[in-house]
C-alpha positions as CSV (number, residue, x, y, z in Angstrom):
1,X,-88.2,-154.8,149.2
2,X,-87.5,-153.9,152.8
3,X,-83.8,-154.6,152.7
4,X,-83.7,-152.8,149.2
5,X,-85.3,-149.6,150.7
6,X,-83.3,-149.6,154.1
7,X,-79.7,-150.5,151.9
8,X,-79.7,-153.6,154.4
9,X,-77.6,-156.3,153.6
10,X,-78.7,-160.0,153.6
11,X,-77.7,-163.1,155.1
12,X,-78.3,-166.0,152.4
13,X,-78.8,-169.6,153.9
14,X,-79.2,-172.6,151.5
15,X,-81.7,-174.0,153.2
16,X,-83.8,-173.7,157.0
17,X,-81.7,-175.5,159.7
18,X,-82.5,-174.1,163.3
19,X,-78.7,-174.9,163.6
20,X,-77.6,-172.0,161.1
21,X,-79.8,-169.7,162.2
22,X,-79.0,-169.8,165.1
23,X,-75.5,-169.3,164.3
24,X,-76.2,-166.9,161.8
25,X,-78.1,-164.8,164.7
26,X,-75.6,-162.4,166.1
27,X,-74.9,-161.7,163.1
28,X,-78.4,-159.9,162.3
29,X,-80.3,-157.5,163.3
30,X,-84.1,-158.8,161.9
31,X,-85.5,-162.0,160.9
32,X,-88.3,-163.0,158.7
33,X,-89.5,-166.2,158.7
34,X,-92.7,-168.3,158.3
35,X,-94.5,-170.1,161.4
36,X,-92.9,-173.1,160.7
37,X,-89.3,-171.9,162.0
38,X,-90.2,-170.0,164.5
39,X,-92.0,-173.7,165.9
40,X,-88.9,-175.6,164.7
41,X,-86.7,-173.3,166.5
42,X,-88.8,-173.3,169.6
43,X,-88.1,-176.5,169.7
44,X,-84.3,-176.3,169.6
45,X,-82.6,-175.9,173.2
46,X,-80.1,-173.6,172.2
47,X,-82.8,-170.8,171.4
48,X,-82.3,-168.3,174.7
49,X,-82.4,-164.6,175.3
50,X,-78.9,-164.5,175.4
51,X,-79.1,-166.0,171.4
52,X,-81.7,-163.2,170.3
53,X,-79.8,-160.4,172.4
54,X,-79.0,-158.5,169.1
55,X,-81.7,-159.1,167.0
56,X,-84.1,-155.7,167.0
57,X,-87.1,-157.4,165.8
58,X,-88.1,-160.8,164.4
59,X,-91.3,-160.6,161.6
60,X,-93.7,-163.5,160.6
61,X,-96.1,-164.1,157.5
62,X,-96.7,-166.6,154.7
63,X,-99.6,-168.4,157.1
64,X,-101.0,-167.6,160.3
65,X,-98.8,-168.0,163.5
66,X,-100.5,-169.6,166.2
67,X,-101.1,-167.5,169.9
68,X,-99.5,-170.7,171.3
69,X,-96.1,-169.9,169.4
70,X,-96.3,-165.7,169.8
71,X,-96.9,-166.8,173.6
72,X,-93.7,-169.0,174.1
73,X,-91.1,-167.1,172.0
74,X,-91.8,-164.4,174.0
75,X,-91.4,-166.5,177.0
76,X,-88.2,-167.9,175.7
77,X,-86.9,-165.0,174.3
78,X,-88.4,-161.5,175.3
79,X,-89.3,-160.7,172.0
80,X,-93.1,-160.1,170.4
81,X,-93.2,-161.5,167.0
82,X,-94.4,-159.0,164.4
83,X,-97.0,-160.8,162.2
84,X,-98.1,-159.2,159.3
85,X,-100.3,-160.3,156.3
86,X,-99.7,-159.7,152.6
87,X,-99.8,-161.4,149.4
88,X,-97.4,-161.4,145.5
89,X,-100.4,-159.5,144.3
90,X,-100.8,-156.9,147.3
91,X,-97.6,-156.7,148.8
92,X,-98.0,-155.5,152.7
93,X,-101.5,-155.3,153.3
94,X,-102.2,-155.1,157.1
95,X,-99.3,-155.4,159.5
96,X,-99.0,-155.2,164.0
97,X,-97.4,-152.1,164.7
98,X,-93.8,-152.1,165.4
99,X,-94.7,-149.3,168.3
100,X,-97.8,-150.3,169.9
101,X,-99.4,-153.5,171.1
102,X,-99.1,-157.1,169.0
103,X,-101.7,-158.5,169.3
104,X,-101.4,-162.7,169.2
105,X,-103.5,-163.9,166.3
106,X,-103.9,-161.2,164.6
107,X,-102.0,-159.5,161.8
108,X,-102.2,-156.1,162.5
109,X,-104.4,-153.1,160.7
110,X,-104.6,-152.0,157.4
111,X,-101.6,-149.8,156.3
112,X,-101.3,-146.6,155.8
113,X,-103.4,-145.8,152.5
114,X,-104.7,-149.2,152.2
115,X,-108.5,-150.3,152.3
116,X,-109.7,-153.4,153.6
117,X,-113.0,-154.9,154.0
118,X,-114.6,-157.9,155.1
119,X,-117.7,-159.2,153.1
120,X,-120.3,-161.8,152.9
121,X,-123.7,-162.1,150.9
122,X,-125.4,-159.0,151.7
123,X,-122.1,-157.2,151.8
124,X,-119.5,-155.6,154.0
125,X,-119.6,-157.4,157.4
126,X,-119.3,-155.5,160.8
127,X,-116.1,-156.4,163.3
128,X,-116.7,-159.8,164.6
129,X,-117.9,-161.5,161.9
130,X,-116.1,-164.0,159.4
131,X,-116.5,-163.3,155.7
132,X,-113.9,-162.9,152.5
133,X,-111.2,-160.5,152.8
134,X,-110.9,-157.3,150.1
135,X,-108.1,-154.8,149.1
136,X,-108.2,-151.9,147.5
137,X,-105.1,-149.0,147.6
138,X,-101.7,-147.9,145.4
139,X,-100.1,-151.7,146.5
140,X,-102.8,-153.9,144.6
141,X,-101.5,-155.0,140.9
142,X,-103.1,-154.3,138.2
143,X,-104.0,-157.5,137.3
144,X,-102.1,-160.9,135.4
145,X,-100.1,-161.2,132.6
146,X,-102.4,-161.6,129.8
147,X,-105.0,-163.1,132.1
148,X,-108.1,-160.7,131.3
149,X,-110.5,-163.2,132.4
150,X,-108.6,-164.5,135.6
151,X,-108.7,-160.3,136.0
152,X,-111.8,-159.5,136.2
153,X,-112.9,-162.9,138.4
154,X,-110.4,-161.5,141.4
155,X,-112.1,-158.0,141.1
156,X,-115.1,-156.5,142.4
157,X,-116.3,-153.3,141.8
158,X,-112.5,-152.2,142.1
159,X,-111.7,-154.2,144.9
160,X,-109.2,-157.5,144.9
161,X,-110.7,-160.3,146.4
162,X,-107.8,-162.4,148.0
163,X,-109.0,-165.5,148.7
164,X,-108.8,-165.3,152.4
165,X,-111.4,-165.5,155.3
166,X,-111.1,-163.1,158.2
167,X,-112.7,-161.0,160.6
168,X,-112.0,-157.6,161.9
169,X,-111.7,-157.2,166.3
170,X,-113.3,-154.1,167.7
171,X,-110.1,-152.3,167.8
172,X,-109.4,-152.7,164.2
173,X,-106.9,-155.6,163.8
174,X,-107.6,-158.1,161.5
175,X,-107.5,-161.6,161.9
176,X,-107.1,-164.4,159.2
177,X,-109.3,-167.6,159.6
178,X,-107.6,-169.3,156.5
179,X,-108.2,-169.8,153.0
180,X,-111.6,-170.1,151.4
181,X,-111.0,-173.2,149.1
182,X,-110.2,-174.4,153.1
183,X,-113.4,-173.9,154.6
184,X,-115.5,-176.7,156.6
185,X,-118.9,-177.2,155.8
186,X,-120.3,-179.7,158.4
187,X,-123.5,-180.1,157.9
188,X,-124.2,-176.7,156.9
189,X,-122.2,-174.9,159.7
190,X,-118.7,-173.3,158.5
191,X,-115.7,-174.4,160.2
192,X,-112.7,-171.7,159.9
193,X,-109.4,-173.9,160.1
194,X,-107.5,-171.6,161.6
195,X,-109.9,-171.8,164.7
196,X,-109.1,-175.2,165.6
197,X,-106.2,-175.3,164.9
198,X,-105.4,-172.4,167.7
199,X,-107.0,-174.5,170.2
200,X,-105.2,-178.0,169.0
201,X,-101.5,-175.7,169.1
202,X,-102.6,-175.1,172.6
203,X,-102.6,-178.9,173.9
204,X,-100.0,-179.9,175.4
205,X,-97.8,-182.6,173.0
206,X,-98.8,-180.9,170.0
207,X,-96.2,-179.6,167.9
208,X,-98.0,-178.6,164.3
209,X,-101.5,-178.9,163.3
210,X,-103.3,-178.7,160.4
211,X,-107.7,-178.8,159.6
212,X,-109.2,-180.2,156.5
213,X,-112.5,-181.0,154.9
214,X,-112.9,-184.2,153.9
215,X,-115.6,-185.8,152.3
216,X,-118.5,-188.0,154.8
217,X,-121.8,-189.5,153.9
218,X,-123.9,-188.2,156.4
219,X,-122.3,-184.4,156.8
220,X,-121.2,-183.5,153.3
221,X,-117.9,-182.8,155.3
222,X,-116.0,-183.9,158.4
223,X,-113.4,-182.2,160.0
224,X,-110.0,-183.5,160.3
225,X,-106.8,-182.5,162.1
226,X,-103.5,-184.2,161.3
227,X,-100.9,-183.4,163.8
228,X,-97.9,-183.5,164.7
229,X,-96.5,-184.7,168.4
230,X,-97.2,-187.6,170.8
231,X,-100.6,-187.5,171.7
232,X,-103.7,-189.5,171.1
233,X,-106.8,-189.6,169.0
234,X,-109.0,-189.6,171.8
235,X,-107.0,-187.5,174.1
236,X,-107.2,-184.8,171.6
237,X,-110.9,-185.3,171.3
238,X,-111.6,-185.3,174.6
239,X,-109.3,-182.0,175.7
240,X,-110.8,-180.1,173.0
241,X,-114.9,-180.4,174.4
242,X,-114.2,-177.3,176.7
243,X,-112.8,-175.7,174.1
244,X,-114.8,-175.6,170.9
245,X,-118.7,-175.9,169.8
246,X,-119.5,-179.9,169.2
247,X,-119.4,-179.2,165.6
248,X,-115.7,-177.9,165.3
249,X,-114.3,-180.4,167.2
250,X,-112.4,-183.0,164.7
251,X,-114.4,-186.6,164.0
252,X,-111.0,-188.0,163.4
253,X,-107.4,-186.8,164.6
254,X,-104.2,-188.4,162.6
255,X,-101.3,-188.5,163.9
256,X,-98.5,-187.9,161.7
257,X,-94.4,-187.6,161.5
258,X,-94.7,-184.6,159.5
259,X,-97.2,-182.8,157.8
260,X,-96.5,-182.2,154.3
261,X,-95.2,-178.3,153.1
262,X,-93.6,-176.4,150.2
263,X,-90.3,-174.6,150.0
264,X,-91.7,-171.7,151.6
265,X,-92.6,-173.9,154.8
266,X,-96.8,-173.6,153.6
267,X,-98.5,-176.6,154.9
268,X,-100.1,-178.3,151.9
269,X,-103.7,-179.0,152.7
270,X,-105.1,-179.8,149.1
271,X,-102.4,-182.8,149.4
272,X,-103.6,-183.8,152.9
273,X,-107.4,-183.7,151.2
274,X,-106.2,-185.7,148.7
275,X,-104.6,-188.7,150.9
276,X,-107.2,-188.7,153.2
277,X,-110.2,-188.3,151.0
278,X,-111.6,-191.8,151.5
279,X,-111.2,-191.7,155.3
280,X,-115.2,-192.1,155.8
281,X,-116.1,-193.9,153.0
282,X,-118.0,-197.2,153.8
């Protein structure tokens, strides 16, 4: 939509190789990716200033990008990523401003005309606290194809309910804490993913993270992080004490070559359930 509107041209590549786009760089003036490259191409020497010299802004969305990776891109390169939040049935919902400060974790305030609102039982939540992100404004669909039922379960009271978890700042920028399939219940304390997962991305060695629920007898659920870099179980453990409550901090850490994603570069957490379902069974 954005290259439509501005009559930008595109650059097509068959497929996400830190190589080509870094190539391709000079060549462009703005790049959107998902977190995944911008951690991929961290990790490639040949990103520099010099590299990113004539690219005017880079954006990020599709999941949230860790303060870890805002922090060192704009160490590496001088540039503050743009992370913005939106969805196929929204477009653009909330966006950091492309004048003003970015701030690292967050994706911005609502656009111009758009409505959001966090809620939680008793209903609209104040900034600070965690509850399910709503939309209302010109940019939500109308609702799916020949899906009345489906319809009316994603509305309320003309409001779209996305699915997400997040919590306004005092300043007004929204944060997301992850999906709400994704939520940890430990023993009847919520664990937002997206929390732990900023403090893991923080460690030194880790390269990718993700946080699941998975299934123990004593808790209902555990928390689990798979990640991605050489570092151990109990390392992890340990550094993460003086960072998170007891009850956030991860019963088990795996280790893993990869973590599983889709084209888009999503991490795929209902297959990392799935794998590690029997973890804690006896």
């Amino acid at each position: 939509h954005c290259a439509l509107v501005a009559g930008a041209s595109m650059i097509f590549l068959p497929a996400f190789s830190p190589g080509a786009v870094l190539a391709t760089l000079p060549q462009a003036s703005v790049m959107m990716g998902v977190p995944t490259f911008y951690t991929r191409l961290l990790a490639d020497p040949r990103l520099t200033r010099e590299a990113c010299k004539d690219v005017r802004l880079f954006i990020s969305g599709s999941a949230p990008l860790s303060p870890a990776t805002h922090a060192e891109w704009a160490q590496r390169t001088d540039h503050a990523i743009l992370e913005r939040y939106g969805m196929t049935e929204t477009n653009i919902i909330t966006s950091n401003p492309c004048d003003g400060a970015r701030k690292a974790g967050t994706v911005g305030m609502p656009l111009p005309g758009v409505e959001v609102r966090v809620t939680g039982p008793g209903g609209v939540l104040p900034a600070g606290e965690a509850g399910s992100i709503e939309v209302r404004g010109p940019n939500v669909f109308k609702g799916y194809w020949n899906l009345p039922e489906k319809t009316a379960e994603e509305f309320r009271d003309g409001w779209f309910i996305t699915g997400d978890l997040g919590a306004f700042d005092a300043e007004g920028y929204l944060s997301i804490l992850g999906r709400a399939k994704d939520l940890v219940i430990t023993g009847g304390l919520n664990v937002y993913p997206a929390e732990v997962e900023a403090a893991l991305d923080d460690l030194p060695g880790v390269r990718a993270s993700a946080v699941i629920g998975v299934p123990h007898p004593d808790f209902g659920e555990a928390v689990v992080a798979c990640i991605v870099g050489a570092v151990g179980e109990e390392a992890v453990r340990s550094a993460l004490r003086d960072r998170l409550a007891a009850f956030k901090i991860p019963k088990r850490v795996i280790v893993m070559d990869d973590l599983p994603r889709n084209a888009m570069g999503k991490v795929q957490k209902a297959e990392l359930r799935r794998v590690h379902a029997g973890l804690f069974e006896v």
